[in-house]
C-alpha positions as MATLAB code, in Angstrom:
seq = 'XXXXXXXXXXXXXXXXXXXXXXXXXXXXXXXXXXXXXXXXXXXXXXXXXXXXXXXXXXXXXXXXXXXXXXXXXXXXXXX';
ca = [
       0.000    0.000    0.000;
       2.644    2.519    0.799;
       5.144    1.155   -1.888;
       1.804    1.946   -4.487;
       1.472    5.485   -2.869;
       5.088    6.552   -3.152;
       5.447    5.002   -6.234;
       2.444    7.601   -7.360;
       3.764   10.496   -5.785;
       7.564    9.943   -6.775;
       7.404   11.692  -10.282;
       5.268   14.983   -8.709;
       8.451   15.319   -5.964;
      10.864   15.143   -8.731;
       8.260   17.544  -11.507;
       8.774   19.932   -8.062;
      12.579   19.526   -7.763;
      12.745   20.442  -11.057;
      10.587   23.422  -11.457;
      12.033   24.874   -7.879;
      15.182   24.827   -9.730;
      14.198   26.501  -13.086;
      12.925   29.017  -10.894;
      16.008   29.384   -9.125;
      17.851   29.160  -12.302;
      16.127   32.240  -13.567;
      16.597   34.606  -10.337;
      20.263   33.434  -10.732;
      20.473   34.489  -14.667;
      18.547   37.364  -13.767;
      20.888   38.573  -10.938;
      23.615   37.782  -13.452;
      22.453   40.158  -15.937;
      21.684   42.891  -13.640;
      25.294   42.721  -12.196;
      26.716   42.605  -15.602;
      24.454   45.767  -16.460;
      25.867   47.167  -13.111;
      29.482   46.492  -14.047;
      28.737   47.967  -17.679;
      27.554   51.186  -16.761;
      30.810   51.863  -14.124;
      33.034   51.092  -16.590;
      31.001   53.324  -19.403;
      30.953   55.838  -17.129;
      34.574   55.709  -16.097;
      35.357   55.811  -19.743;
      33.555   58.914  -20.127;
      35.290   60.577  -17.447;
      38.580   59.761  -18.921;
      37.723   60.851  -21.949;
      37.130   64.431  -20.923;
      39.470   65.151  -18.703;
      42.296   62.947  -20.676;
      41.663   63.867  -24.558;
      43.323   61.304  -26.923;
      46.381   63.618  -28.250;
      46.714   61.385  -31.417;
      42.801   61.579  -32.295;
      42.236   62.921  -35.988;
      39.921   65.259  -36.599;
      36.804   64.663  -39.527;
      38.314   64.346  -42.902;
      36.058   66.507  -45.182;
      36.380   65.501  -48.694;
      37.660   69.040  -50.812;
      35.137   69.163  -53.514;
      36.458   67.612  -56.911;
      37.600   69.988  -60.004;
      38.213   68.728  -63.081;
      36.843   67.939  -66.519;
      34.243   66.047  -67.908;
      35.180   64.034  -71.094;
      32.029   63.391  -72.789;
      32.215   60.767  -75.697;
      29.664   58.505  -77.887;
      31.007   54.944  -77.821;
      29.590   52.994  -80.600;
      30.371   48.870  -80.799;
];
């Protein structure tokens, strides 16, 4: 009688196991991500702060393309 019972109510313990520790799986992934946002954002921000108070001295400024001159060579090509 009690083999019968726990041999029922085997599989629902281990359906529970499991879905306690997909749960806890996701609160752990979660925590992951928001320390890895965390982390991110201090090193973004240090970054920043570096970059105005340290300018690059080799940075190049924009190249702006001079405006072509030249001539136009306009020709009917027959084959």
């Amino acid at each position: 009688m009690i083999r019968k019972m726990l041999d029922r109510i085997v599989p629902f313990i281990f359906l529970g196991m499991a879905l306690v520790a997909l749960v806890a799986g996701f609160v752990l992934f979660s925590y992951l991500l928001i320390f890895g946002a965390l982390v991110g954002f201090v090193l973004f921000v240090i970054l920043r702060i570096k970059e105005k108070f340290f300018p690059d001295k080799n940075k190049t400024t924009q190249y702006h393309e001079p405006t072509r001159t030249g001539r136009i060579i306009e020709h009917d090509d027959k084959k």
